[in-house]
N, C-alpha and C positions, 0 to 999 in steps of 0.2 A: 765256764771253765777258766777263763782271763781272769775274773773276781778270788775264785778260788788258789789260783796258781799265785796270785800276786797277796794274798791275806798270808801263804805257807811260806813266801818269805820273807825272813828277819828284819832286813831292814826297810822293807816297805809300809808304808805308813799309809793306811787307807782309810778315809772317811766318805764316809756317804754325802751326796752330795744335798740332801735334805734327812736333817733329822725327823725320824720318824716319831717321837715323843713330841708332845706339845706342837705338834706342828701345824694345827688348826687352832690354838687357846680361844680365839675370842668367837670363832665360829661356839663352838661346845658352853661358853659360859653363856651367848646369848641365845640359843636357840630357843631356850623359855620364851625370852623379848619380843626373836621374831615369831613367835606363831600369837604371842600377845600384839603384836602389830598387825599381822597376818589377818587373825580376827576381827580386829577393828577394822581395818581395810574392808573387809570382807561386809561387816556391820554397815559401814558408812557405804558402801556401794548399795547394799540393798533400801538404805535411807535415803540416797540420792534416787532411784527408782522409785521409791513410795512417793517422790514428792515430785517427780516426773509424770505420775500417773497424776496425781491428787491437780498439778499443772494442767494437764489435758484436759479431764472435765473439768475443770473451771474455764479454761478456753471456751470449754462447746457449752455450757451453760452461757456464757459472755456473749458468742455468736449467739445463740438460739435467743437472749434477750435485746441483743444489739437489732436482729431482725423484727422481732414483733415492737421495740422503739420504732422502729420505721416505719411497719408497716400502720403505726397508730400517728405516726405523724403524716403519713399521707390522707389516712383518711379524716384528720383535722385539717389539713391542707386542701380540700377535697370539700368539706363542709364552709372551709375559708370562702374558697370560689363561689359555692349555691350562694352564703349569705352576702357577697360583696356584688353579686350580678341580679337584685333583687333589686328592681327599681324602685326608688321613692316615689312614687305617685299615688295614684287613687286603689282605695279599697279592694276595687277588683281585681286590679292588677295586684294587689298582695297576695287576696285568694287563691287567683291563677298561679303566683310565683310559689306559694307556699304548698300546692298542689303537686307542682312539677319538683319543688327541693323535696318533698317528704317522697316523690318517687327516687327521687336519684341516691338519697338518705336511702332509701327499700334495699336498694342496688348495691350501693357501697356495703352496707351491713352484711350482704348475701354475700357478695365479692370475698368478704373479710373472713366470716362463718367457713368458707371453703377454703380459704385457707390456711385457717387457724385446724381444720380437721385435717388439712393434709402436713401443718407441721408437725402436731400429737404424731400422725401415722409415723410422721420420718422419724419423730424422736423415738416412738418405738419399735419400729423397723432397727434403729442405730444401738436401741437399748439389745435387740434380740440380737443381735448383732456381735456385740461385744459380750454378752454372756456366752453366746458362743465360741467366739473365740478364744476367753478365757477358759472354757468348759475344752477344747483342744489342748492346747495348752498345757493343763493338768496331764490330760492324756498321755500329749506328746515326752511330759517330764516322767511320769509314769514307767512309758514305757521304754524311756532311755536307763530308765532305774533296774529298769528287769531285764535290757540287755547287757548294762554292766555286772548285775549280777550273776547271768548267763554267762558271758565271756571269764568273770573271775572259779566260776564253776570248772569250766572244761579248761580254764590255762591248770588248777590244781589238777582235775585227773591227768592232765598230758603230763605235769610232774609228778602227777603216783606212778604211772605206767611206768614213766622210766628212770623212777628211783625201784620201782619191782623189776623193772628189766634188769639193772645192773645188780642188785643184789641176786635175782637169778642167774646172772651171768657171771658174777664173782665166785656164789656158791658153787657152780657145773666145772 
């Protein structure tokens, strides 16, 4: 009412306190830009992620070979000891010593065997593992797709109903 009352007289001089013309320009010229930025953003995040992931197994490859490194340096470490406790003396005593290092050689080997099969197990336990979790995952993304879908479903009928409400209730 004050807007109006003050435009109907003469010598009031009214402007807007923001023109409403051009009053966004570089918003409107760039928004091509930014969704072309938008998208690269978007690009490079998921390229930062692919190489986040590609990072991680090479980590657990790096662990799983840093440990069987070891575990092959103890049993060279292990074979160090049989041959350096093998006394230089007579024949027998090498037979005897050579007797007792090819048991302990038996043992080491056994030791190693079990647990070279229980690393297989863990890396495949780790592999079903992550298939799994990626196999979620899919699921999980899935099914946020079909309740965004849902939700954009029922907000449109909640706007049919009552864009049909008010035209029934313009037309009565």
């Amino acid at each position: 009412m004050a807007i109006a009352a003050a435009t109907r007289r003469e010598s009031a001089n009214v402007k807007p306190v923001l023109s409403p013309q051009d009053e966004f320009p570089k918003i409107k010229s760039q928004s091509g830009k930014q969704q072309e930025m938008e998208a690269h953003l978007l690009e490079l995040q998921a390229d930062i992620i692919n190489r986040e992931e590609l990072l991680a197994e090479k980590e657990k490859y790096l662990e799983a070979r840093t440990l069987e490194l070891n575990e092959r340096e103890a049993l060279l470490e292990a074979h160090r000891k049989v041959v350096d406790s093998r006394p230089s003396g007579a024949l027998s005593d090498e037979a005897q010593s050579a007797g007792k290092e090819l048991v302990a050689l038996q043992a080491l080997q056994a030791e190693l065997e079990t647990q070279e099969a229980s690393l297989k197990e863990a890396r495949n336990m780790l592999h079903e593992r992550e298939v799994y979790i990626e196999q979620c995952e899919n699921d999980l993304v899935e099914k946020s797709m079909q309740l965004t879908e849902r939700e954009a479903r029922l907000e449109q009928r909640e706007e049919d109903v009552l864009s049909a409400e008010k035209r029934t209730g313009a037309s009565t």
